[in-house]
N, C-alpha and C positions, 0 to 999 in steps of 0.2 A: 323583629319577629320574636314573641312571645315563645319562653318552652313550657312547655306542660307535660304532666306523666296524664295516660290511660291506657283505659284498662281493654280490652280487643280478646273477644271468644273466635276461635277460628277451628278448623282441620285441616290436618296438613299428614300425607301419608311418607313415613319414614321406613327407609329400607333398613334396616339391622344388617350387620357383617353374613350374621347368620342366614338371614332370605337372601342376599345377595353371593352369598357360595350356593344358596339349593338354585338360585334362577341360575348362574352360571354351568350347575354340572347338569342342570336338564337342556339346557342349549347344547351340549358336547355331542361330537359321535359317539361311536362307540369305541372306535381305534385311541379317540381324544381323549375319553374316560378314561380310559385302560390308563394312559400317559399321564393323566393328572390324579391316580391312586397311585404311580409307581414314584414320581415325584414328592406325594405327599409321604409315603410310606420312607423315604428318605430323607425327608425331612424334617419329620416327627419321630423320636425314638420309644414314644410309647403307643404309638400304632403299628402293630401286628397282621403277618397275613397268615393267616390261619392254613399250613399243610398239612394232610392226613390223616384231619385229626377226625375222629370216630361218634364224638358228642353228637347229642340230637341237635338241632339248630334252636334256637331262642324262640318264642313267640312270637309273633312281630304282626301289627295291623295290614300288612301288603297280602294279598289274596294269591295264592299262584293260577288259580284257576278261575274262571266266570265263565258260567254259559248263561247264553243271552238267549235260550228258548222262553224260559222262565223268568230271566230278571230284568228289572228296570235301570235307570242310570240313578235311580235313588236309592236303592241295594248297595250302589258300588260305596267305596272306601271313602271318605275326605282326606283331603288332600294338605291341609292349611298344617304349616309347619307351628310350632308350639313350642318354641325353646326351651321355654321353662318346664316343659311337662316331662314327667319321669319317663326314661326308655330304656331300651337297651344300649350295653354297651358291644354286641357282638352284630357285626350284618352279617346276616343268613345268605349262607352260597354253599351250591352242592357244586362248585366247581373243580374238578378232579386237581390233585396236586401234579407241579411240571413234571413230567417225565425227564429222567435223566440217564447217564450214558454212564458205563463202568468208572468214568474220569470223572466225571461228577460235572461234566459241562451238559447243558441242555442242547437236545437234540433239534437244531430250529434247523430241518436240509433246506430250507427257503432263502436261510439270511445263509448257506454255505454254497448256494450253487453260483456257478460264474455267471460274468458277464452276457447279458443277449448278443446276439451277433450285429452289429448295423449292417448297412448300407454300404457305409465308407471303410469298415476293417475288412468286410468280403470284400470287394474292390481294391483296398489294399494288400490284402493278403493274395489276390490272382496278379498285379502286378510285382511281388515276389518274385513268383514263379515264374513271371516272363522274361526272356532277355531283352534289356534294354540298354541304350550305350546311358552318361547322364545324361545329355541332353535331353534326351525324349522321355528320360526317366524325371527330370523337372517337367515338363510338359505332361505328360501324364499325372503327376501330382496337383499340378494346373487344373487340368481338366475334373479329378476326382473333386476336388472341394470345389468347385462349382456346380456339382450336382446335388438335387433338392434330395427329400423326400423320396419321391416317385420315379428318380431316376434321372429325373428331366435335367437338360445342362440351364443352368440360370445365366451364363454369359455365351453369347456365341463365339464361331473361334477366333474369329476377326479380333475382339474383344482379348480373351486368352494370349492372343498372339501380342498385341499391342503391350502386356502388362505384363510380359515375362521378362522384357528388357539382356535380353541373351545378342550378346555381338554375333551376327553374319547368320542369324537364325533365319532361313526361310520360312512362308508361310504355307509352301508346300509340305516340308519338315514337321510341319506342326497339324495340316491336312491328315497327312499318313498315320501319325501316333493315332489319331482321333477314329482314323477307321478301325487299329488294331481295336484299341479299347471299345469300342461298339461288337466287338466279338468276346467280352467279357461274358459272364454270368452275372445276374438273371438277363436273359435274351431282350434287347431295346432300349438297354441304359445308353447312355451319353445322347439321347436324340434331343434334339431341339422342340420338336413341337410333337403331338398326336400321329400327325399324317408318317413323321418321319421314323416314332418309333413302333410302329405298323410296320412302315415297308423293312429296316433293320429284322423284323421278324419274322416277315415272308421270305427275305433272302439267305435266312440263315435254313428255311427247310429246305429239304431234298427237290430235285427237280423234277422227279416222279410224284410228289405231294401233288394229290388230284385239284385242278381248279388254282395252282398258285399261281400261273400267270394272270389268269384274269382278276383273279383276286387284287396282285398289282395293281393292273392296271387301271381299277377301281377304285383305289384311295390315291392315287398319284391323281387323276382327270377328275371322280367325282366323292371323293369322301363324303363332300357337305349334303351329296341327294343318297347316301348310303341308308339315311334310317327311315328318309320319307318316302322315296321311289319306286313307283312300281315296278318287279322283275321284268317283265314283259319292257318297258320302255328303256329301262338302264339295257336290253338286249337288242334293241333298236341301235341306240348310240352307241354302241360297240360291236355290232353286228358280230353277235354271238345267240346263241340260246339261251332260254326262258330257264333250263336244266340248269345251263352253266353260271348264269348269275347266281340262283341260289345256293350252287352250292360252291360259287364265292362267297355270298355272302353268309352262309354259315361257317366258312370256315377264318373270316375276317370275324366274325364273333367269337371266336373260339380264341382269337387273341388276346393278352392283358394289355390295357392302354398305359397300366403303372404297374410297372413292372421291379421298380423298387419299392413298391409298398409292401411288398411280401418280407422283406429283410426291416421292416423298421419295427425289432418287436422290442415293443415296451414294457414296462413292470405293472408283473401283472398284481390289480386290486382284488382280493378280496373283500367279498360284502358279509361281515359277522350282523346275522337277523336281531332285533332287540326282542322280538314280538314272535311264536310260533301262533299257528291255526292252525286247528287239526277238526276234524269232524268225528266225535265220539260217541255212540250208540244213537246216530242221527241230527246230533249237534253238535253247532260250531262253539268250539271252545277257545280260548285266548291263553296262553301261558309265556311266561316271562323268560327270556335266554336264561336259564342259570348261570351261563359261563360268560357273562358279560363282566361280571368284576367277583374277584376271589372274596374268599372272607377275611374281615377285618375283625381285626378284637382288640380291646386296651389290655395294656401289658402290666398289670397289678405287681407282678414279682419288681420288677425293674419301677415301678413307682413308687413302693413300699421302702423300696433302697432308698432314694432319693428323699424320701419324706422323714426318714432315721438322719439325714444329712443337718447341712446348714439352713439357714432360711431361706439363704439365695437357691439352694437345689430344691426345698419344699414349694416356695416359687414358679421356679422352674418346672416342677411335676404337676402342679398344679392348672398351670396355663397351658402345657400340651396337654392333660389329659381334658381339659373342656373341648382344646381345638378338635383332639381326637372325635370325643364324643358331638360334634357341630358335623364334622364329617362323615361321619356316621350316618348320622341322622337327614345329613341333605341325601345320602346317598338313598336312602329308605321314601324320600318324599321324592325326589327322582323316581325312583322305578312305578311308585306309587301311582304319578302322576300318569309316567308312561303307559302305564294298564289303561287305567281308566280311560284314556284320549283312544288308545286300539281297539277299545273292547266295547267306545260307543260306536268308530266307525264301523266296525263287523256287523254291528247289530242295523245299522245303516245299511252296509252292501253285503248283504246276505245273498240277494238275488245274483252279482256278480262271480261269488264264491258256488254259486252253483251251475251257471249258466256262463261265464267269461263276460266279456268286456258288452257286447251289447246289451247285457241288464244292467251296468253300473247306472247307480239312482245319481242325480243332481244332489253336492252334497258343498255346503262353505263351512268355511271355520266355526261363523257364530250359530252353525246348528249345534256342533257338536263341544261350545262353550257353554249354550243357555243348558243343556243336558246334564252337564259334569262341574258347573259350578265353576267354570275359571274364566278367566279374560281369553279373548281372542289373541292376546300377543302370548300370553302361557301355549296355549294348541297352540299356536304357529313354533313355537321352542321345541315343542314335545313333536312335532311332525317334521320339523326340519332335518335331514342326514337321519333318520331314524329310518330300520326298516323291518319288514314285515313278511316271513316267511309263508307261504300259503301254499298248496295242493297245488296251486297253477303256476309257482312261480315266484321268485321275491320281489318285493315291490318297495319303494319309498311311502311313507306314510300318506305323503303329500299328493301322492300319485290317486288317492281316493277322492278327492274333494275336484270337484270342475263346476263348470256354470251348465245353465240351464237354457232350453230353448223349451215354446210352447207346440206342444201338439194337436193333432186339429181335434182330438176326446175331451181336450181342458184338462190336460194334463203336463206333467214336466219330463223332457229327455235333457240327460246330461249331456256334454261336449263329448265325452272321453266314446258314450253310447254312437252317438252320431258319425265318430269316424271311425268306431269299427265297422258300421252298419255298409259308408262310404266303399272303405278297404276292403269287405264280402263283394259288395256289388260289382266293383273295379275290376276284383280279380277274379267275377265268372261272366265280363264282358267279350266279346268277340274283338279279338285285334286287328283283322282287319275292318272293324267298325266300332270302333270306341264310343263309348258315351262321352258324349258333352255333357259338363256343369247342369246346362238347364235342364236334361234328360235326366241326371241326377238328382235335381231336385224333384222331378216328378215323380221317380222311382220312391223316394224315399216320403214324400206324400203319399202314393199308396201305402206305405206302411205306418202311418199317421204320425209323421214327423213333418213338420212345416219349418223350411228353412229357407233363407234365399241364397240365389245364385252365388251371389258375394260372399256366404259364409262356408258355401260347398269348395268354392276356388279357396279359402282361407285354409281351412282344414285339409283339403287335399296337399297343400304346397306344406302343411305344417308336417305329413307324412310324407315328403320326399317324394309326392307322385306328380306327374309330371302331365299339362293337359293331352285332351285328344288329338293332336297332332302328330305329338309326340310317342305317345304311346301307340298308335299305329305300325301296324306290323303287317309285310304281306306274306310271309312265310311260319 
């Protein structure tokens, strides 16, 4: 085989360090941001976070404001990073300096308060306070780590018993511990199933509690006809009254079936907004969190030293202060970006900003691409963990865009419209006469949504509602 040299025109698109820090910090949350400016500010010593300070803020191409009665998506800002083009060195933030405490520590009472309470420390801490010899006092620790979540025991005792390996233990010895600990707090832990920690709950009320016997007697014979049966016949098979069943069975409803889920509190999230909407002299407006990342500035004093140094430090000042200013700068085409992706959907779901979730328009990525001039993978970055503070509520960016269904005008309803319209209907139905899916679908053609059966069961189950069987109620 012959070699030869030619010659080959082609394109081929190259990311630079520089686009690929601005695409990475517009992907970040906001909590992630925060963490990848404190990191950098560490590890760059000529970027600076700006406390206190009093100066006006720099010029900068990012808008804080857009109303979109008036403007188009061809008004807004470009977005296209420019490395070489001259900018600032200071990002603009009106974000207040930390608050601090006579000692000069910052006052976070979120990262000072203790521990939540579990499941298993309440349960340990009431076995404390019990007497127990050891034996029952290992049997009881038996018993606590086998319980979930919700309360529920994961091993029955038989189980428990079998795996304690204690010489001359009885399994009546291990029976007994098992009822004490069923009289713990919260009322129905250590039960095995539904049915048992129900009845755990009924025995622990008073005996004058109106209706607690038949209420027993109701989930021990017939728990599984409790949600579908009519009063009248559940008073047949117990030969009692039509009175007395209901007001078993509201007082069976009035019990918690997880009764450990109350104790499982977890840490709680805050959601920091990137995006406000406010409505200002009758228009929606878009403005940027301020307090999503502090001000940054390159540190001239401390560069100017280094550049009177050797070469290796001229060097050295020289290579952070670009990185500074790269950082900078993705940070300014970040929030840039962010605007503009918010500030096309608002002008998009104006109606649901006014109206709530039944006017939300049918909205995809590549509407609010061809708009704003970016790829459909940019909007999916700038919508992802990004959120959006509104008059009705914070929402995910993401949480605007759903698909479409036809109406019978020749028009479009989004998904997001359809199962609010659902969820009204649902919940000013008759419970003891539910609508059916296909009733649903009718209803919701009268209001010129055309949908079928199959998409009405989709939607419904995607709201945790449950069909009309189920949802049947005769009380």
């Amino acid at each position: 085989m012959k070699q030869a040299l030619q010659l080959k025109l082609g394109q081929q698109l190259t990311l630079t360090p520089q686009l690929q820090q601005a695409i990475k910090l517009l992907q970040l949350s906001t909590l992630d941001l925060q963490q990848a400016i404190t990191e950098t500010l560490e590890s760059n010593p000529l970027l600076d976070e700006e406390e206190g300070s009093n100066e006006a803020p720099l010029e900068t191409d990012v808008k804080e404001q857009v109303d979109f009665s008036d403007t188009t998506s061809e008004d807004l800002p470009s977005t296209e990073l420019q490395v070489d083009a001259a900018w600032e060195d200071v990002m603009p933030s009106s974000a207040p300096a930390a608050t601090q405490g006579a000692g000069g520590e910052d006052l976070n009472f979120g990262e000072r308060d203790s521990s939540p309470e579990t499941l298993q420390s309440h349960l340990l801490w009431q076995l404390n306070l019990t007497r127990f010899s050891e034996t029952d006092r290992a049997i009881a620790l038996a018993f606590i780590d086998a319980v979930d979540d919700d309360g529920r025991l994961t091993q029955t005792a038989e189980q428990i018993f079998e795996g304690l390996n204690i010489d001359e233990l009885e399994f009546e010895e291990v029976m007994a511990v098992l009822h004490r600990l069923q009289h713990f707090e919260p009322t129905g832990v250590f039960a095995t199933d539904l049915q048992e920690c129900l009845l755990i709950q009924l025995r622990q009320m008073s005996e004058e509690t109106p209706h607690r016997d038949t209420a027993g007697m109701m989930v021990r014979r017939h728990i599984e006809q409790i949600p579908v049966a009519e009063p009248k016949h559940l008073a047949r098979r117990m030969r009692t009254t039509p009175e007395d069943i209901i007001g078993a069975l509201n007082l069976i409803r009035s019990l918690n079936p997880t009764p450990g889920a109350s104790l499982q509190a977890s840490a709680t999230e805050y959601i920091v907004p990137d995006v406000f909407v406010k409505r200002v002299e009758g228009k929606w407006r878009v403005e940027l969190n301020p307090d999503i990342a502090p001000k940054l500035r390159i540190n001239h004093h401390y560069a100017e030293l280094l550049n009177a140094g050797t070469s290796s430090d001229r060097d050295y000042a020289r290579n952070n202060v670009q990185e500074a200013k790269w950082f900078i700068k993705s940070l300014l085409s970040r929030n840039e970006t962010l605007l503009k992706v918010a500030s096309s959907i608002v002008q998009h779901q104006r109606a649901f900003l006014d109206h709530g979730e039944e006017a939300m328009r049918p909205l995809i990525l590549a509407d609010i691409a061809g708009e704003v001039d970016l790829h459909e993978s940019t909007v999916s970055r700038a919508t992802t963990r990004k959120y959006m503070h509104t008059p009705r509520g914070i929402y995910e960016l993401k949480y605007f865009f759903s698909s479409h269904v036809a109406t019978t005008e020749g028009g479009e309803c989004s998904s997001t419209a359809i199962k609010a319209l659902i969820k009204r209907i649902i919940g000013a139905e008759n419970s003891q006469k539910p609508l059916s899916d296909a009733k649903l679908c009718t209803l919701l053609a009268d209001e010129g949504v055309v949908v079928a059966r199959r998409t009405v069961a989709k939607y419904r189950e995607q709201m945790n509602i449950g069909p009309s069987n189920e949802r049947k109620r005769y009380i």
